[in-house]
C-alpha positions in Angstrom: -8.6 -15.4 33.8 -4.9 -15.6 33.0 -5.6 -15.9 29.0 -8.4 -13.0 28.8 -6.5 -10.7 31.8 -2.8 -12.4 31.1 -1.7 -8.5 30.6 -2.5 -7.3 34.2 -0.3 -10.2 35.7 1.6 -8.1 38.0 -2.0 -7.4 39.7 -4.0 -9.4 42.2 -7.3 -9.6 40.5 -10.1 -10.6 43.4 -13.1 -10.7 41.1 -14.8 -9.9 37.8 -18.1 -8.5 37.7 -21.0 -8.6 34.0 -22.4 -5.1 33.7 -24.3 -5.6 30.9 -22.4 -3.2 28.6 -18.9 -3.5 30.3 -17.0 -5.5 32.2 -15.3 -4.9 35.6 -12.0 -6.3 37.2 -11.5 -5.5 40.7 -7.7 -5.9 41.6 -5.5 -4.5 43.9 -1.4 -4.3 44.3 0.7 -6.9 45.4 2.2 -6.8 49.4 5.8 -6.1 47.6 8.0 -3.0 48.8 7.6 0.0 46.4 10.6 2.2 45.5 9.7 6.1 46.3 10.2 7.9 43.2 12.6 10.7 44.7 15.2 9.0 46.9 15.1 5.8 45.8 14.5 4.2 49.1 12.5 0.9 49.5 9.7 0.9 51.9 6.3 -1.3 52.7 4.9 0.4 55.4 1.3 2.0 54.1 -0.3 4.9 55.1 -3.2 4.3 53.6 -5.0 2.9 50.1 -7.2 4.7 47.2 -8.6 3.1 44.1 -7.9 3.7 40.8 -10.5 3.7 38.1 -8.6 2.8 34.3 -9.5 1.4 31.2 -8.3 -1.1 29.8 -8.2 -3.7 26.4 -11.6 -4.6 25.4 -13.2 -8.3 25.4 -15.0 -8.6 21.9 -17.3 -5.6 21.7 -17.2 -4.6 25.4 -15.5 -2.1 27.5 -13.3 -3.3 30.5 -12.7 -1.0 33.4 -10.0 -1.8 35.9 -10.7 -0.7 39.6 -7.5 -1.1 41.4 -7.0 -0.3 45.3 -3.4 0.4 45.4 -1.1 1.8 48.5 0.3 5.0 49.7 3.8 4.7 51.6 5.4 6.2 53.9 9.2 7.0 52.4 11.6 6.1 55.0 14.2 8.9 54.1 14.3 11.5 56.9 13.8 14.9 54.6 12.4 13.5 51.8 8.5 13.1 50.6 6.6 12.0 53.1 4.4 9.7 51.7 4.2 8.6 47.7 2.2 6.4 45.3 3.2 3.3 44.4 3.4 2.5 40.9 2.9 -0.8 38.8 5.0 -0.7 35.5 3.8 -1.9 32.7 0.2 -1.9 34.1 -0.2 1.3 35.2 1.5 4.8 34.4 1.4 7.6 36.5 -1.6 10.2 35.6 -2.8 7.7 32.9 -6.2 6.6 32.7 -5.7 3.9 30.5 -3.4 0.9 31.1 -0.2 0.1 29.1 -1.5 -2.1 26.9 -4.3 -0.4 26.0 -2.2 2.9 25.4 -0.1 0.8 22.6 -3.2 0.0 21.1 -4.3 3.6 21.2 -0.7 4.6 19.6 -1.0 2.1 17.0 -4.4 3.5 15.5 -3.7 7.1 15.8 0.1 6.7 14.3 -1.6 5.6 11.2 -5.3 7.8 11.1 -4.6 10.7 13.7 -7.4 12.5 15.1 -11.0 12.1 14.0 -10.7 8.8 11.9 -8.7 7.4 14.5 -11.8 8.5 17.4 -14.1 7.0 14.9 -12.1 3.3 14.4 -11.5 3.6 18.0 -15.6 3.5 19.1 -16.2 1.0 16.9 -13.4 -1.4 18.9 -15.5 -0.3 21.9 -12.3 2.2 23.2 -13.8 5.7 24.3 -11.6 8.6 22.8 -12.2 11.9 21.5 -10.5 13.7 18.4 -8.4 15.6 21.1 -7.1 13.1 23.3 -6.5 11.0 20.4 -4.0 14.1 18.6 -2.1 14.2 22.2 -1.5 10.4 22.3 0.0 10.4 19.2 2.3 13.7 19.8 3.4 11.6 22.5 5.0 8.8 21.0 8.5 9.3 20.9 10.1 10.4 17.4 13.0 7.9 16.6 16.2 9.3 17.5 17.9 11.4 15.1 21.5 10.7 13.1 23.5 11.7 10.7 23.5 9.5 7.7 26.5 8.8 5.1 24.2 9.7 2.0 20.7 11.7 2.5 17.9 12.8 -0.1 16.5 16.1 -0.1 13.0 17.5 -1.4 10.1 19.4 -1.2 6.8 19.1 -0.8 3.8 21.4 -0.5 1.8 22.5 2.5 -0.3 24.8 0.6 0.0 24.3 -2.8 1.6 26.5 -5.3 2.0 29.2 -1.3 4.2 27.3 1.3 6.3 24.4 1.0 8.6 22.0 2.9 11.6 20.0 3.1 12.1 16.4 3.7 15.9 14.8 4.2 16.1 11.0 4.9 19.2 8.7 4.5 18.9 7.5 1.4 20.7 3.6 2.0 18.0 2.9 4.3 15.2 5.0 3.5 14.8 6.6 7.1 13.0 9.9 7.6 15.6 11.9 9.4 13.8 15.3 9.5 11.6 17.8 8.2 12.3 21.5 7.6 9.8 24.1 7.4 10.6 25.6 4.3 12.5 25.1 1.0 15.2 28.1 1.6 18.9 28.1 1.1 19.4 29.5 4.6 17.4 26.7 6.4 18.8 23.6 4.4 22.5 25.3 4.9 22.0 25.8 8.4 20.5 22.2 8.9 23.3 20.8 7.3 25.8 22.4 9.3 24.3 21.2 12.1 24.6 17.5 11.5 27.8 17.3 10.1 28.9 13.9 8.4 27.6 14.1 5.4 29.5 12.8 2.4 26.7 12.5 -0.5 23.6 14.5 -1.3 20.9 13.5 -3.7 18.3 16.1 -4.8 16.6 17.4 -7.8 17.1 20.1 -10.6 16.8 22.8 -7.9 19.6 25.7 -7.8 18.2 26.3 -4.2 19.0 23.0 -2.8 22.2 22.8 -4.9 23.8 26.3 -3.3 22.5 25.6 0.1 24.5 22.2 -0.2 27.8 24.1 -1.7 28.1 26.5 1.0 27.5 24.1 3.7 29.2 21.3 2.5 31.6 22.2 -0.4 33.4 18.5 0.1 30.1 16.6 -0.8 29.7 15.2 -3.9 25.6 16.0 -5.3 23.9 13.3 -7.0 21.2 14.6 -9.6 17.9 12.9 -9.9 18.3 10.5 -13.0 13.8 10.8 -13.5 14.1 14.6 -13.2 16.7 14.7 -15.7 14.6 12.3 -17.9 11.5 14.1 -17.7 13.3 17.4 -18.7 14.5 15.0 -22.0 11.0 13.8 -22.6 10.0 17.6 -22.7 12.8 18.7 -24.8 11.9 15.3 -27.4 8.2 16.6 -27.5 8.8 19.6 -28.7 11.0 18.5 -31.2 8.4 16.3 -32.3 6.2 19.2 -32.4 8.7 21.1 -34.8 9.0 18.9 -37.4 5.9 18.1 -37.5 5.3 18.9 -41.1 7.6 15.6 -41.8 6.5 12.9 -40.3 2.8 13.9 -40.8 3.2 13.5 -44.7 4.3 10.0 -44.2 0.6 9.3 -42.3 -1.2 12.0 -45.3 -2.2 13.8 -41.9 -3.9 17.2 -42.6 -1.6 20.2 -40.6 -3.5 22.8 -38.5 -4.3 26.1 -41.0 -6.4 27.9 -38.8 -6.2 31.4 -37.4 -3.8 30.4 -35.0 -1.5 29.0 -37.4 -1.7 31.9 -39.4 -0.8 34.0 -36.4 1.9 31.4 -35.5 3.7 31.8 -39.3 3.3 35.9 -38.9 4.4 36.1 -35.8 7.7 34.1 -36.6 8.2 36.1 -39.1 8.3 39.1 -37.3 10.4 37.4 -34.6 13.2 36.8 -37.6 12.8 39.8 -38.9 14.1 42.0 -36.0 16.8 38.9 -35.2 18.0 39.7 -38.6 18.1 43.5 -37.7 20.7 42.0 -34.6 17.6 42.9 -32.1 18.5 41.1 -28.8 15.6 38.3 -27.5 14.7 40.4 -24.7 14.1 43.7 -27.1 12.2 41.6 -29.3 9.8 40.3 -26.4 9.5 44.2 -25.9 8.3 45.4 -28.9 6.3 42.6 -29.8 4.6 42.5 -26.4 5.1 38.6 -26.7 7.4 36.4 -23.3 10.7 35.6 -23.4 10.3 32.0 -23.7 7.9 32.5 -26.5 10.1 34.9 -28.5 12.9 32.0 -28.1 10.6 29.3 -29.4 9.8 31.1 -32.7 13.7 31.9 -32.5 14.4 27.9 -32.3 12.7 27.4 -35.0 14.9 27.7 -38.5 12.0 28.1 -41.1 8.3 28.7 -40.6 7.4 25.4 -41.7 8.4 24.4 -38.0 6.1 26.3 -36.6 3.0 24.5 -37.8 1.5 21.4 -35.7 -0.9 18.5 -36.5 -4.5 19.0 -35.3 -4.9 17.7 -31.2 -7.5 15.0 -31.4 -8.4 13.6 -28.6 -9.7 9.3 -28.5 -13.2 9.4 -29.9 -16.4 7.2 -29.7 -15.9 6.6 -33.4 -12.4 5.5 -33.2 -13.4 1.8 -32.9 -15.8 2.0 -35.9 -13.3 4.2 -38.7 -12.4 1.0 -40.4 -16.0 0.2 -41.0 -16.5 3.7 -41.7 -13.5 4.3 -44.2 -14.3 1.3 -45.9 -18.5 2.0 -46.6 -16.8 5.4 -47.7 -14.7 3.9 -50.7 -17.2 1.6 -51.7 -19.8 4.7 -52.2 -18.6 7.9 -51.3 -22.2 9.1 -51.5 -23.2 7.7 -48.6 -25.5 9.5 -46.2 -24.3 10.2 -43.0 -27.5 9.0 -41.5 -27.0 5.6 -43.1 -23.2 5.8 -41.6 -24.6 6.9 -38.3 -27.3 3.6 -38.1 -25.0 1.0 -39.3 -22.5 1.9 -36.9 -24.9 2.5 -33.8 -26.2 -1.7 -34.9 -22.6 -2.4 -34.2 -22.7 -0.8 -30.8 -22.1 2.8 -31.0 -23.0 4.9 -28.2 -22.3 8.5 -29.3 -24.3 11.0 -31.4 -24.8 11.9 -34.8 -23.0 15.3 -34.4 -20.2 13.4 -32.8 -19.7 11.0 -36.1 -20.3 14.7 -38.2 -17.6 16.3 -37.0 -15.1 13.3 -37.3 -16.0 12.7 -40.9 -15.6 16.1 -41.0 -11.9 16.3 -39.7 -10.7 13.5 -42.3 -10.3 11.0 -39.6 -12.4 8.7 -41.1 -10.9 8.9 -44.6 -7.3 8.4 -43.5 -5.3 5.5 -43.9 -4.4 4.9 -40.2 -5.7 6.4 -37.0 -4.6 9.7 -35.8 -1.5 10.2 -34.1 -0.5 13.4 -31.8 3.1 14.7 -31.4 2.8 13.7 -28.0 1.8 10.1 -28.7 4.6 9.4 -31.2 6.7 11.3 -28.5 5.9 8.9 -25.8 6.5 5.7 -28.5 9.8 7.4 -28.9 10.7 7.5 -25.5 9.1 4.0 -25.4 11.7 0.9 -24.4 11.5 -0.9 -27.9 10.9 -4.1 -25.9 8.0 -3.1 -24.4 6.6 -1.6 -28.1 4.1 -3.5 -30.5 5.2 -5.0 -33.5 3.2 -2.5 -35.8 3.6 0.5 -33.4 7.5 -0.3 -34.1 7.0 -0.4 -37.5 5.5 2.6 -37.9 7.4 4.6 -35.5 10.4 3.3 -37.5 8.4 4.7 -40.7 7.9 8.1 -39.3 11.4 8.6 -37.2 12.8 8.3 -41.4 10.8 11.4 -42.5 13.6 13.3 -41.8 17.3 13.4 -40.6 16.5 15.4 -37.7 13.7 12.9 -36.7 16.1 10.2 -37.0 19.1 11.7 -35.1 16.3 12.6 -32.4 15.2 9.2 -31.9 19.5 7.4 -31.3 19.9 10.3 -29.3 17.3 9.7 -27.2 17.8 5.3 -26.7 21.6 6.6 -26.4 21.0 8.7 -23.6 18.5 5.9 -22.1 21.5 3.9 -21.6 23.2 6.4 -19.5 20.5 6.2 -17.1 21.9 2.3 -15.7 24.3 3.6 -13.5 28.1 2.6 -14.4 31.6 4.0 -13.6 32.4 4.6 -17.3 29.4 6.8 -18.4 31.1 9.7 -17.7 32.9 9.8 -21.2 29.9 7.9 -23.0 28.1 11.5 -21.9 30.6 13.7 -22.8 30.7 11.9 -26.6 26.7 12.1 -26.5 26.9 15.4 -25.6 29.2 15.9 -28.9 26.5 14.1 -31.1 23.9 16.0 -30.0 25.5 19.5 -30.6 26.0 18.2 -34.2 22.6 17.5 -35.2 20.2 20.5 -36.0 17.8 19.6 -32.8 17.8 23.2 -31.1 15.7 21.9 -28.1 17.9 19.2 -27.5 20.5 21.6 -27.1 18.4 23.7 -24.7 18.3 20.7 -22.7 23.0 20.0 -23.1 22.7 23.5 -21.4 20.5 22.7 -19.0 23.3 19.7 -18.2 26.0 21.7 -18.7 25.0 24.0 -15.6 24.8 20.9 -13.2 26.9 19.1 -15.2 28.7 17.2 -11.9 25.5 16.3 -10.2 24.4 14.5 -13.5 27.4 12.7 -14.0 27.4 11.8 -10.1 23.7 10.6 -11.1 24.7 8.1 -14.3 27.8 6.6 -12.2 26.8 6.2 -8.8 24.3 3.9 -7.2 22.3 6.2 -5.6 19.1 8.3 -6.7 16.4 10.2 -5.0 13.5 8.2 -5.6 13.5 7.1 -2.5 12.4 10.4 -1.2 10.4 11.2 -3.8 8.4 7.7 -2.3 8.1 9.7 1.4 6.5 12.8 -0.5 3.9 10.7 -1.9 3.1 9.3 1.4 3.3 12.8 2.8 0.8 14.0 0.3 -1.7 10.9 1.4 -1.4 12.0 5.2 -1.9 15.8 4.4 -5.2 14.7 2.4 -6.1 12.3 5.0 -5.9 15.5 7.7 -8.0 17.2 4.9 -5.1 20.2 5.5 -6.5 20.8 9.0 -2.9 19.4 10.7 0.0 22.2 11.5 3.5 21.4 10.6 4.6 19.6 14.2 1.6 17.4 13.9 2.2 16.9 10.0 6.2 16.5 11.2 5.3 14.2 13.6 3.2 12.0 12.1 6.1 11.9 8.7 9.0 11.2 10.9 7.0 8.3 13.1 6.4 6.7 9.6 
């Protein structure tokens, strides 16, 4: 009895009866004086009992039900309640059907699956609940109380994707959820902000919303960038120069360059782009006339000569891939070769694709080449590649193909010297500046697009590259947010979604 029931200890338990498919405690209330909840006064004289049905923890795969007779007082204080309830903290709670113990159970489940998965995980431990009672239990439990931290991250995330999205601010030493807003405006972030004063450091992302909001509330704090935003905006800006001079480092690798009609429109339409430029025809008048966007009229502007404008064919990773060796070498030895013969030898060696399949790579050249195909976005990412963590031969050929051309050279030290800005230290702040100067030197237009893009947040990023702190941190809540939005299949409103990110 007091290892199975040791929970309802402050109870006088007078039996326990087998039901079959539940078990049932009969206790009642100890003889002690009750305090009446309004005066405070003590008393033990009844007026009379009732019994109290509750559930309370299961006992392996049964339900326990608690019937307690407990007392009804008589308050002592002349003008006060007559008569009053005792209560039995930590047992039993006023209005609650369910003891204490159970209710923490309850609160544990549905902090972590909510409504219908935690009703389901909840029948299966033998603990009756619907999807309902199970959503107010867990908007019940209390939020932790809310303070101002020293340093805080800010971001969004999205309620409806690409409609309506959020805000999430937690202190980013400690990685607390302090709150979330219900939209991504200047206004509400500013007026947040001004509410908790205290403040001293913001991180956040690229955004120009965040970073006003932040300057008119708090013009003394110093903004800390996002060091993987700022990456990922060099990783775009090194892909596309990778794209432009493409014409380079493909004749090191004798890959064939796209000539289709889309190349041919590419080459006329740059042309034409160049054409009006050298008539001193703004961007936006040339996006005009030639019905083309803005960004796309400065693409074709980037580019110098036309050459840059042509790409190596996107292949993606074939069946055949594994077998080219075997196929480049029956090719040399007898270029005559059926296709059908190519097609059986290789299927004996465990191919699983078609015949049309190994037609149209033979057909490409990929089978004739000296080395497998490589993508501007694949020798992009083995640029951006710590040279530790590269192959022996993938370093040796990207060192083959970053020498095709100045430019393709300059691009790859400027992007391992900028790498080593991103290890925060207190003197990066001139080793930026000087990289800056490197990079405006070199003939690398979409490197420069991205100095620009520095240049306009230029103190958040040198807070990022000298300062300790980041917001990855929040980026780490967001993904957890998105795993309780899909768990609430997007049926959840913003308190319940609030709720349930703040309790995590």
């Amino acid at each position: 009895m007091h290892a199975v029931f040791s929970g309802l200890s402050p109870l006088v338990i007078e039996g326990v009866a087998d039901e079959g498919l539940r078990i049932v405690v009969q206790a009642r209330t100890p003889q002690d004086a009750a305090v009446c909840p309004v005066c405070g006064a003590s008393s033990g004289r009844v007026h009379g009992y009732y019994l109290r049905t509750v559930a309370d923890v299961p006992v392996g795969d049964r339900r326990v039900v608690i019937r307690v007779r407990v007392r009804r007082l008589v308050c002592p204080t002349l003008g006060c309640c007559h008569t009053f309830r005792e209560q039995v903290r930590g047992v039993l709670e006023r209005y609650q059907r369910r003891t204490a113990r159970l209710t923490r159970h309850v609160m544990a489940v549905v902090k972590e699956l909510a409504g219908r998965a935690g009703a389901r995980l909840l029948a299966i431990l033998a603990v009756g609940l619907s999807r309902h009672t199970a959503l107010r239990t867990l908007l019940r439990i209390p939020l932790p109380v809310a303070r101002t931290p020293r340093v805080i991250g800010v971001d969004d995330f999205a309620l409806r994707r690409r409609h309506r999205c959020a805000t999430v601010a937690i202190d980013a030493e400690t990685h607390e959820r302090i709150d979330v807003l219900p939209d991504r405006t200047a206004d509400t972030l500013e007026a947040w902000l001004r509410e908790h004063p205290g403040v001293e450091v913001v991180c956040r992302d690229g955004s120009t919303t965040y970073a006003e909001a932040i300057r008119r509330a708090l013009p003394d704090a110093v903004q800390v960038s996002d060091r993987w935003h700022v990456w990922h905006n060099l990783c775009e800006a090194a892909l596309s120069e990778v794209k432009a001079h493409s014409t380079c480092w493909a004749a090191v690798l004798d890959a064939p360059l796209y000539d289709g009609p889309r190349a041919q429109t590419s080459l006329e339409r740059w042309h034409q782009v160049h054409g009006l430029l050298g008539q001193g025809v703004g961007l936006l008048e040339c996006a005009r006339r030639l019905q083309l966007a803005l960004n796309t009229v400065k693409r074709y502007a980037r580019a110098d000569r036309p050459e840059r404008m042509l790409r190596v064919p996107k292949y993606r990773t074939s069946l055949v891939d594994p077998y080219r060796e075997h196929l480049r070498k029956r090719r040399t030895e007898d270029p005559a070769v059926p296709i059908q013969h190519l097609f059986e030898e290789i299927k004996a060696l465990g191919f699983t694709g078609c015949l049309n399949l190994l037609h149209k790579y033979i057909n490409q050249g990929r089978a004739d080449a000296d080395r497998s195909h490589i993508s501007p976005r694949r020798l992009a990412r083995m640029i951006l590649t710590r040279p530790d963590n590269l192959k022996t031969e993938h370093r040796d050929l990207l060192a083959q193909l970053t020498a095709a051309c100045p430019e393709m050279t300059q691009l790859a030290a400027s992007i391992g010297g900028f790498a080593e800005l991103l290890t925060p230290r207190p003197g990066d702040t001139d080793a930026l500046v000087q990289w800056i100067a490197q990079v405006r030197a070199a003939d690398l237009p979409h490197l420069h697009a991205f100095i620009r893009g520095l240049e306009r947040d230029r103190e958040a990023v040198t807070a990022a590259i000298t300062l300790p702190y980041s917001n990855g941190p929040t980026e780490g809540v967001n993904t957890k947010t998105k795993r309780i939005a899909r768990q609430m299949h997007g049926r959840a409103g913003f308190d319940l979604l609030r709720h349930r990110i703040l309790l995590g």
